[in-house]
C-alpha positions as CSV (number, residue, x, y, z in Angstrom):
1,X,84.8,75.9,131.4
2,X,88.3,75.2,129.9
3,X,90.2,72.5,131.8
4,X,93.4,71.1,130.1
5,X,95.2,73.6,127.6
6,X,94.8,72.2,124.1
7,X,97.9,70.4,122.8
8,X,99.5,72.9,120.4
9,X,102.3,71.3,118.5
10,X,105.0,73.6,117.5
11,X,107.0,73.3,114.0
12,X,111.0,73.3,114.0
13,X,110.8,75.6,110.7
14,X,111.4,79.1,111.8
15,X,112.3,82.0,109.5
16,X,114.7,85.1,111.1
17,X,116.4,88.0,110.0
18,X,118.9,87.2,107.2
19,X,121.2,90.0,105.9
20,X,121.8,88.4,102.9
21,X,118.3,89.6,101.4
22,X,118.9,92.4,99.6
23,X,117.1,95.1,97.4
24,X,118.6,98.2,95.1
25,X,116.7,101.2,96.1
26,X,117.7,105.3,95.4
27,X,120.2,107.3,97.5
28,X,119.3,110.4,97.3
29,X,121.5,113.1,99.0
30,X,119.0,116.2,97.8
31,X,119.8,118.7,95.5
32,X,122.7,120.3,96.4
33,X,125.0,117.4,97.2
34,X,123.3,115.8,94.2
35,X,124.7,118.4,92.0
36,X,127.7,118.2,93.5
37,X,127.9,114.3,92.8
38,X,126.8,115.0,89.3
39,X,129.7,117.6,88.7
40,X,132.3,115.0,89.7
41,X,131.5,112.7,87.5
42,X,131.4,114.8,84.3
43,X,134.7,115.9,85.3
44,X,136.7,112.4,85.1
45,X,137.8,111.5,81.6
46,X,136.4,108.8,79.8
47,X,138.9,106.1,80.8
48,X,138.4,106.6,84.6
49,X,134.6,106.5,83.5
50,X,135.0,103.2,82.1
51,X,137.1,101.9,84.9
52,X,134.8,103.1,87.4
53,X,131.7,101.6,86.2
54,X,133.6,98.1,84.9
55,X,134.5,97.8,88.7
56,X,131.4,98.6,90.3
57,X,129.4,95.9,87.9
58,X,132.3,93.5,89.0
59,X,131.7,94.1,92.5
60,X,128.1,93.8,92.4
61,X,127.5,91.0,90.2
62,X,126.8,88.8,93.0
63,X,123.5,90.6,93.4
64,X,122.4,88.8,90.1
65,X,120.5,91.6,88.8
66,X,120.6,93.9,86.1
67,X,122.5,96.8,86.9
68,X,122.3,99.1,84.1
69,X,119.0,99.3,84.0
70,X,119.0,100.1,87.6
71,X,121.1,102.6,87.5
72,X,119.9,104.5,84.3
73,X,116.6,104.3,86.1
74,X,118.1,106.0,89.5
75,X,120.1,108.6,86.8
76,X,116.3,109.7,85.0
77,X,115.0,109.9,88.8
78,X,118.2,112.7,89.8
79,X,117.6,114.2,86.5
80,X,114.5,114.5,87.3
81,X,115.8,116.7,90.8
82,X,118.1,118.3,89.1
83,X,119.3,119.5,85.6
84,X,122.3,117.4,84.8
85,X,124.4,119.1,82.1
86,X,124.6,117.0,78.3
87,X,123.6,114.5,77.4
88,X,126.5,112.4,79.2
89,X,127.5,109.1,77.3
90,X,125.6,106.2,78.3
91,X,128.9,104.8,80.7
92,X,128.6,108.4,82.4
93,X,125.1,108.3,82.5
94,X,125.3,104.6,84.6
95,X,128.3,105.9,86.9
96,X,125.9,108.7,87.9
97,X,123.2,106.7,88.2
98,X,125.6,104.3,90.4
99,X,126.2,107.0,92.7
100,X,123.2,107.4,93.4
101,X,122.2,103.4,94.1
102,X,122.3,101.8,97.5
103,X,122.3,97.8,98.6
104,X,119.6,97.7,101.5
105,X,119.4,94.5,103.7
106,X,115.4,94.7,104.1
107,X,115.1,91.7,106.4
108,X,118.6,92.3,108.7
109,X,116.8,93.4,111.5
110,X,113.4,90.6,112.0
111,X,111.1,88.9,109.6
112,X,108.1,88.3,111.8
113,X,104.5,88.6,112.0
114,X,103.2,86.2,109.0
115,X,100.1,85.7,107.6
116,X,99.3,82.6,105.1
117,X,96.4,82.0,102.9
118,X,95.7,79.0,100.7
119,X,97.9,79.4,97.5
120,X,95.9,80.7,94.3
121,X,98.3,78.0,92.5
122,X,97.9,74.4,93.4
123,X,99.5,72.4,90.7
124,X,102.7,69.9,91.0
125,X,102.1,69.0,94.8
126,X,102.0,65.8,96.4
127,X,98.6,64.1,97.0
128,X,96.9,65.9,100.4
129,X,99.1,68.5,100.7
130,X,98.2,72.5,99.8
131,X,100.6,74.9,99.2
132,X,100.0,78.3,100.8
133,X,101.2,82.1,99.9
134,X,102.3,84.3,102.9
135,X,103.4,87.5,103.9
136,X,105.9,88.6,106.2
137,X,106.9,92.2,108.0
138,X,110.7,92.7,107.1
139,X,112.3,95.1,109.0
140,X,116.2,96.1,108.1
141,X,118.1,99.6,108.3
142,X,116.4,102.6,110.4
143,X,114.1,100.0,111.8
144,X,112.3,100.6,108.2
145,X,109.5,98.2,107.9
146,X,108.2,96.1,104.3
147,X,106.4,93.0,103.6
148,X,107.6,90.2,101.5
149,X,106.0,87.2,100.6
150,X,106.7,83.5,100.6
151,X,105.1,80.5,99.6
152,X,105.3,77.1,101.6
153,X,103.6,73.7,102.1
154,X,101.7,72.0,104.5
155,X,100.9,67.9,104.4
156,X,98.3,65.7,105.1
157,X,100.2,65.6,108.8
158,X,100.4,69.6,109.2
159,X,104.4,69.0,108.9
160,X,105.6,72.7,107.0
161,X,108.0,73.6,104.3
162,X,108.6,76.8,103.3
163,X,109.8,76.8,98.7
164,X,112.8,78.9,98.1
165,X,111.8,82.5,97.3
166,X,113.1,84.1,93.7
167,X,115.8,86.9,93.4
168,X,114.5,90.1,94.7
169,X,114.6,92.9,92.8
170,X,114.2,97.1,93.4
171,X,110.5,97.5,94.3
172,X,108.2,97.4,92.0
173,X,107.5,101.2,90.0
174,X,104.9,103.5,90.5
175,X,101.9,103.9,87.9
176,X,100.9,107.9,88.0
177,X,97.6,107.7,85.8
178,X,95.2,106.8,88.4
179,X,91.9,109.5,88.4
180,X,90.0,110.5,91.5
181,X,86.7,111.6,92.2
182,X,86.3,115.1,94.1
183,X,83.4,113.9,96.1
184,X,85.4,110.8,98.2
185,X,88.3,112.5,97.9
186,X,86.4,115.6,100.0
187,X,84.5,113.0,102.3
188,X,88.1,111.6,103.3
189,X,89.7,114.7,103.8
190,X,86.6,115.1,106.1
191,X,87.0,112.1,108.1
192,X,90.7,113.0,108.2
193,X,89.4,116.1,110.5
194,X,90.2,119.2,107.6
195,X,88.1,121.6,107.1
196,X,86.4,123.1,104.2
197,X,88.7,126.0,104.3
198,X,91.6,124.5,103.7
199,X,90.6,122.4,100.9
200,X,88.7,124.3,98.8
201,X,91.6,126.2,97.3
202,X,92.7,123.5,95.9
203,X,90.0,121.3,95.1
204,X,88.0,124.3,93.5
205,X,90.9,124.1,91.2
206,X,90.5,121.0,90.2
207,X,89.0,118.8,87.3
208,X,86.3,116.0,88.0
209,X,88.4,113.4,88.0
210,X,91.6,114.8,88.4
211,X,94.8,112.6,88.6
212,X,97.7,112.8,90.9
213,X,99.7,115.0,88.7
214,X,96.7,117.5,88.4
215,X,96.6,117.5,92.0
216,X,100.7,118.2,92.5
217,X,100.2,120.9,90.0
218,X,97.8,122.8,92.0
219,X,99.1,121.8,95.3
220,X,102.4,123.3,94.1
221,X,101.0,126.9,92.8
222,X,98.7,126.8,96.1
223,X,102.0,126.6,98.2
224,X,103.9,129.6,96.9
225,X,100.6,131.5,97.9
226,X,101.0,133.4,101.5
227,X,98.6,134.9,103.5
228,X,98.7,138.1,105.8
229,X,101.5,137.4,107.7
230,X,103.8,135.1,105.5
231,X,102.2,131.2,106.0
232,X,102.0,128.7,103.4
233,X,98.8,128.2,102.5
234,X,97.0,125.5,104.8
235,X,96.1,122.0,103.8
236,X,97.8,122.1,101.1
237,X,100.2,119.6,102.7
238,X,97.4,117.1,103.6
239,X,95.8,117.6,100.2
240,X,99.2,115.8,99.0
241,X,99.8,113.7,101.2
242,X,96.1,111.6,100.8
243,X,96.8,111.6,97.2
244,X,99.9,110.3,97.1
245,X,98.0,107.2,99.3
246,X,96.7,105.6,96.1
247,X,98.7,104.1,93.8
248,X,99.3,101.2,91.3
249,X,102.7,98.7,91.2
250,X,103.7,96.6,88.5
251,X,106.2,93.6,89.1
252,X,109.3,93.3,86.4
253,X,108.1,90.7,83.1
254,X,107.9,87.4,84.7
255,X,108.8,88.2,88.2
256,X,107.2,85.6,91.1
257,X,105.2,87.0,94.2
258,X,108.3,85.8,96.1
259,X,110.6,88.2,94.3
260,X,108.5,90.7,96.0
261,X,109.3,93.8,98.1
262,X,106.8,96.0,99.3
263,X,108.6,99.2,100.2
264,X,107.8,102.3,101.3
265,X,107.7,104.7,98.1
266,X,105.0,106.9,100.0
267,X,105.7,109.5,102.5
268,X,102.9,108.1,104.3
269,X,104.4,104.7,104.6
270,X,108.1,106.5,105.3
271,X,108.3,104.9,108.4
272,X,106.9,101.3,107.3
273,X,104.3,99.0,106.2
274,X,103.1,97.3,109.2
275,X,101.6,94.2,110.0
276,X,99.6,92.7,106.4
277,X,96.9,90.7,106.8
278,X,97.3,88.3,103.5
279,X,94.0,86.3,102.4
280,X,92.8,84.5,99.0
281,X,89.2,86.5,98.6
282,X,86.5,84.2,95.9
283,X,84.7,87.0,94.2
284,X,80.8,85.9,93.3
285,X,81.6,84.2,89.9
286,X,84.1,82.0,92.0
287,X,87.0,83.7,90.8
288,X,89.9,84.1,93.1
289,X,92.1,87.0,94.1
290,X,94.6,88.1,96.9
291,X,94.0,91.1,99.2
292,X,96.4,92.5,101.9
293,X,95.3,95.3,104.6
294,X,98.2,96.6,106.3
295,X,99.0,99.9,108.5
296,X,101.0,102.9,106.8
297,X,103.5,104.7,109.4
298,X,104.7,107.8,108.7
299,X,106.3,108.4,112.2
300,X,103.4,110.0,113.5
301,X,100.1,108.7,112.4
302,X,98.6,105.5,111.0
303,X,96.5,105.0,107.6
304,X,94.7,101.6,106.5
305,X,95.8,100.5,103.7
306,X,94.8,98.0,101.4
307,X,96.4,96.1,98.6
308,X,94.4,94.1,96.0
309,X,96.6,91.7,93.5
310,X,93.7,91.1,90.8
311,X,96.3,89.4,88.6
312,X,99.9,88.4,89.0
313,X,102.3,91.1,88.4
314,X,100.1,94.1,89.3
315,X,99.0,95.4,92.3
316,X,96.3,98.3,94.0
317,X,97.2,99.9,96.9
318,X,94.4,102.1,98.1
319,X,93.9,104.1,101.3
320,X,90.6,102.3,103.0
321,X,87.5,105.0,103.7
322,X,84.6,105.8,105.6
323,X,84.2,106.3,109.8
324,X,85.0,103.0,110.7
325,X,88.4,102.4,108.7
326,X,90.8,103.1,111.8
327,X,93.2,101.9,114.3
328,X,95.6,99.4,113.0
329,X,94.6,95.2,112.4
330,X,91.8,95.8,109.8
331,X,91.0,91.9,108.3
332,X,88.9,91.1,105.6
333,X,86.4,87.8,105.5
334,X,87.7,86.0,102.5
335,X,84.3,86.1,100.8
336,X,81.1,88.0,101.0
337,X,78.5,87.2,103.4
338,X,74.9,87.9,102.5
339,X,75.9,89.9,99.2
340,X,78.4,92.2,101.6
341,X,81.8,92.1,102.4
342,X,82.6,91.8,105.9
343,X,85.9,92.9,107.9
344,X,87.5,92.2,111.6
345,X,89.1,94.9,113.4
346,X,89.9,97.1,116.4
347,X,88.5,100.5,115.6
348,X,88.8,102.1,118.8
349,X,92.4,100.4,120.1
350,X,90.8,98.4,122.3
351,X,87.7,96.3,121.2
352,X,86.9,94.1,118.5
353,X,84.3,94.9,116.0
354,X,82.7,93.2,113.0
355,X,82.0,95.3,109.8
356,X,79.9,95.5,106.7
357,X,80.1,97.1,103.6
358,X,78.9,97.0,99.8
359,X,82.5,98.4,98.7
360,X,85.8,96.5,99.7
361,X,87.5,100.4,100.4
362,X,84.8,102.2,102.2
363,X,83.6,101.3,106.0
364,X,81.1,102.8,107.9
365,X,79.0,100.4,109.8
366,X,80.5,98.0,112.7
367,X,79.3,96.1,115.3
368,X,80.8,95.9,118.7
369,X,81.1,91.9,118.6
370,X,84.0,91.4,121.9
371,X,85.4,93.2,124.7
372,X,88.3,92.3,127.2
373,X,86.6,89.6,129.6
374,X,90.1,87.5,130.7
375,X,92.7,88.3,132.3
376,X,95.1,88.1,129.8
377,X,93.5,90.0,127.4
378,X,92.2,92.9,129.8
379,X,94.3,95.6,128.1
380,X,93.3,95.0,124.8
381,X,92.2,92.7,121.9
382,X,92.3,91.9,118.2
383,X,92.3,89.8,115.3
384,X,94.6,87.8,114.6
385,X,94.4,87.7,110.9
386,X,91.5,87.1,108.4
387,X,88.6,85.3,109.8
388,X,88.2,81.3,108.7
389,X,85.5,79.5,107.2
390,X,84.4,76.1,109.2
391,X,81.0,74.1,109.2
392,X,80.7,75.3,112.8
393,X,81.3,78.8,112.1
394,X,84.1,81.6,111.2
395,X,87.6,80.6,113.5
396,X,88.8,84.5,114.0
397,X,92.4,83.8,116.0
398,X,92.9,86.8,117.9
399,X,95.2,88.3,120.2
400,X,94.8,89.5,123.7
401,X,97.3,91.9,125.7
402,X,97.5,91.0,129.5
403,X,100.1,91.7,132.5
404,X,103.5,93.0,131.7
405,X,102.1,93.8,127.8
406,X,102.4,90.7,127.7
407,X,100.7,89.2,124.2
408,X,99.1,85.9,123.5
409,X,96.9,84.7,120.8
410,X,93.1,83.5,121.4
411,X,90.1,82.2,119.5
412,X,86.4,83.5,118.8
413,X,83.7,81.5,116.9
414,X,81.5,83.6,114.8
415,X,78.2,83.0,113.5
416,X,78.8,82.0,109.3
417,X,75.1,83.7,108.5
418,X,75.7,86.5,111.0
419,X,79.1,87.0,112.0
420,X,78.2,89.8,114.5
421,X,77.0,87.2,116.5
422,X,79.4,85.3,118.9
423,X,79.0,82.1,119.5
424,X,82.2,81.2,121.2
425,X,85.5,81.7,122.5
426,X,88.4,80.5,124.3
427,X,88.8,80.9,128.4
428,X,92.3,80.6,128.3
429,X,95.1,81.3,125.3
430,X,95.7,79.2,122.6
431,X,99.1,79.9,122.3
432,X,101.6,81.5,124.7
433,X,105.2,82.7,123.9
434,X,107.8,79.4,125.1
435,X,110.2,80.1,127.6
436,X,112.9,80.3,124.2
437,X,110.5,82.9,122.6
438,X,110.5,85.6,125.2
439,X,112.9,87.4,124.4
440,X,113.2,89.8,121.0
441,X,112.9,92.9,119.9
442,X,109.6,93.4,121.9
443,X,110.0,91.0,124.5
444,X,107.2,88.3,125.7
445,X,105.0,88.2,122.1
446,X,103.6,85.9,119.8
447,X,101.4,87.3,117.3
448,X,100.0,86.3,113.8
449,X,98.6,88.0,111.3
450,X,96.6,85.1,110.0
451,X,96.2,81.3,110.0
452,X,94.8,78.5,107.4
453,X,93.1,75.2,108.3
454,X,93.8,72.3,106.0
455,X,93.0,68.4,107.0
456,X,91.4,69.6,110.2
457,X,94.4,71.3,111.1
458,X,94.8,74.6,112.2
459,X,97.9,76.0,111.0
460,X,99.4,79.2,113.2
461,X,102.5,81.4,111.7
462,X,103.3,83.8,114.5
463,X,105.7,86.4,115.3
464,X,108.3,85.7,118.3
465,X,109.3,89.0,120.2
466,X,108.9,91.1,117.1
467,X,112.2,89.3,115.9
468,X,111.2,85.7,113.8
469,X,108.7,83.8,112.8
470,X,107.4,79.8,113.9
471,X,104.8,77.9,113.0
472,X,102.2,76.1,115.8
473,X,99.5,73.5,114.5
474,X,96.2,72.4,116.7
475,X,93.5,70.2,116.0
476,X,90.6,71.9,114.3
477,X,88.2,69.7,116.1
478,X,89.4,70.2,119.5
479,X,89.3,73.8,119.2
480,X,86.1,73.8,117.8
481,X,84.8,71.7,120.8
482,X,85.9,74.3,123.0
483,X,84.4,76.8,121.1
484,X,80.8,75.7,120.7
């Protein structure tokens, strides 16, 4: 039986919602205003032109970017909607293209719900210290939800410094090349619940592979096709909407993993990117990698997502696959285990399972491994981030919803050999929102989306009321002789 609570030290670092961080992104007022933008602007003479544009640079300069190529890139995207009359000069060109650029505060709202993994970069540190990489859920206008990453240090002591983050710039762009397989692109329309029906006129159309702009194509001369009594065809909609899931991002020349922002470009994603669950993954040949699963919102339904950084500057984003790739809070181990790579989650909103697979995107095996037992973790639990790698076994922090939805955050050991096997776990919480961190934007919640251990130290980020971010350290040993 637990008797004392464990001492849980708590940093004075925290990180909260700052207006100041900023991002360029398109504003887009659809067609029809858009033309009528457009028309405005090729009306003014070349003076007001120049004046217009010299002031707006002025005024903006503070944002220490560059601006023309911002906006000429926002002026291809509107010609791109609509057919602007010319060619305009080059200063025309950037005043339209100014028109249609807004400054969005991504982080004015929260910055909560971290997750840390050991830094792929450990040079020019002080002896016994490691430097770690994290991720953050941003949330700014429209309650709009990204994730932005930070990188910080932690001593021999566990004290915690967060570096300063680079300039951020207008997210990263979208590479449209990517080819697809008919075969898993059926099976996940499949597990998505659509019928053969409605896919086959489109996919019967289709080359094997196909690309994303083979599959607009079709999707587009499928839609202007009724049936009987004047519908658009069916599925078409889905068809688009899975495809549009997978994409690649490139990061500007030179550009930091701190100058970050993941936004949504997806209509998936429109209404955020929830909740990342960041971890440094050592591929077989010892080589090392970032990964990131996080939750796509649309407004109405959730999608897995995962994000693989094989290099800096470029990034995967893939939809994950297979029965058991639902629910939101999907964690991967940070290595294989027996030749297989292993993932935590909550498949069924309420439970938490452990999961195998021979391919990082496609799940279809898991293990019931814990079920609510404690009171304060009777309505649900989770993980808590990616699980981590002691002599004892694999530390999985998870979270457990109790009275009042009330969250707090727990601890499960897991088998290293067998990590469906439990060997043990906390009675009581490990950590429990302070009387200063109850209220937020979701009252009475701490919750992290993944911890490191360094020195025998566990080291805890954690949302506060869906509003900022703290840091908690506990002995590793301690826990782990509550554990075992």
């Amino acid at each position: 039986m637990d008797t004392e609570p464990l001492t849980v030290k708590r940093s004075p670092v925290r990180l909260a919602a700052d207006a100041t961080l900023t991002i360029t992104r398109l504003f887009w007022l659809g067609p029809e205003r858009g033309r009528k933008v457009v028309s405005r602007v090729l009306a003014l003479d070349e003076e007001q032109v120049s004046a217009l544009l010299a002031t707006t640079m002025h005024d903006f300069d503070h944002l220490h970017i560059d601006l023309e190529d911002i906006f000429l890139e926002h002026y291809e995207q509107a010609a791109q909607r609509i057919k602007i009359p010319g060619p305009p000069t080059v200063k025309r060109m950037l005043l339209i293209g100014a028109y249609f650029t807004m400054e969005y505060a991504f982080a004015s709202s929260a910055l909560f719900n971290p997750s840390i993994a050991p830094a792929i970069d450990q040079t020019d540190l002080e002896p016994g210290s490691l430097r770690f990489a994290m991720s953050l859920r941003a949330v700014g206008e429209g309650h709009l939800s990204s994730v932005v990453f930070r990188r910080g240090v932690v001593d021999a002591t566990g004290e915690i410094s967060i570096e300063p983050h680079g300039l951020y710039h207008e997210p990263s762009r979208r590479v449209e090349d990517r080819q697809y397989s008919k075969a898993r692109f059926r099976i996940r329309l499949t597990e998505m619940g659509m019928r053969d029906a409605a896919m086959d006129p489109v996919l019967e159309q289709l080359d094997d592979p196909f690309t994303l702009q083979d599959l607009l194509h079709i999707v587009d001369r499928v839609q202007m096709q009724v049936d009987s009594i004047g519908r658009r065809a069916r599925g078409a909609e889905e068809l688009e909407w899975l495809g549009c899931c997978d994409y690649d991002i490139e990061s500007a020349p030179g550009a930091d993993i701190t100058e970050l922002v993941l936004f949504p470009i997806i209509e998936a994603e429109s209404r955020g990117m929830e909740d990342m669950r960041l971890v440094r993954f050592t591929d077989d040949d010892g080589s090392l990698r970032y990964y990131g699963t996080y939750t796509a919102f649309n407004g109405h339904q959730t999608l897995p997502q995962i994000v693989e950084m094989p290099r800096p500057g470029l990034a995967h984003v893939r939809t994950l696959a297979g029965r058991c790739a639902k629910n939101k809070g999907l964690a991967l181990f940070p290595r294989k285990v027996n030749g297989h790579y292993m993932m935590s989650g909550r498949i069924d909103g309420e439970n938490l399972y452990i999961m195998e697979s021979d391919n990082v995107r496609l799940w279809d095996h898991a293990v019931l491994v814990q079920e609510p037992q404690f009171p304060w973790e009777f309505v649900q639990i989770g993980n808590c981030g990616s699980p981590i790698e002691t002599e004892a076994g694999w530390l999985l922090l998870t979270h457990g919803v109790g009275t009042m939805r009330h969250y707090v955050i727990g601890a499960t050991l897991l088998d290293l050999d067998d990590p469906t096997k439990l060997i043990g776990r906390l009675e009581k919480p490990l950590l429990i929102a302070a009387d200063d961190e109850r209220s937020g934007y979701v009252p009475n919640v701490v919750y992290s989306c993944g911890g490191l251990v360094h020195n025998r130290i566990l080291v805890i980020p954690y949302g506060i009321s869906d509003a900022a971010t703290g840091f908690a350290t506990v002995s590793l040993d301690d826990l782990l002789a509550r554990l075992t």
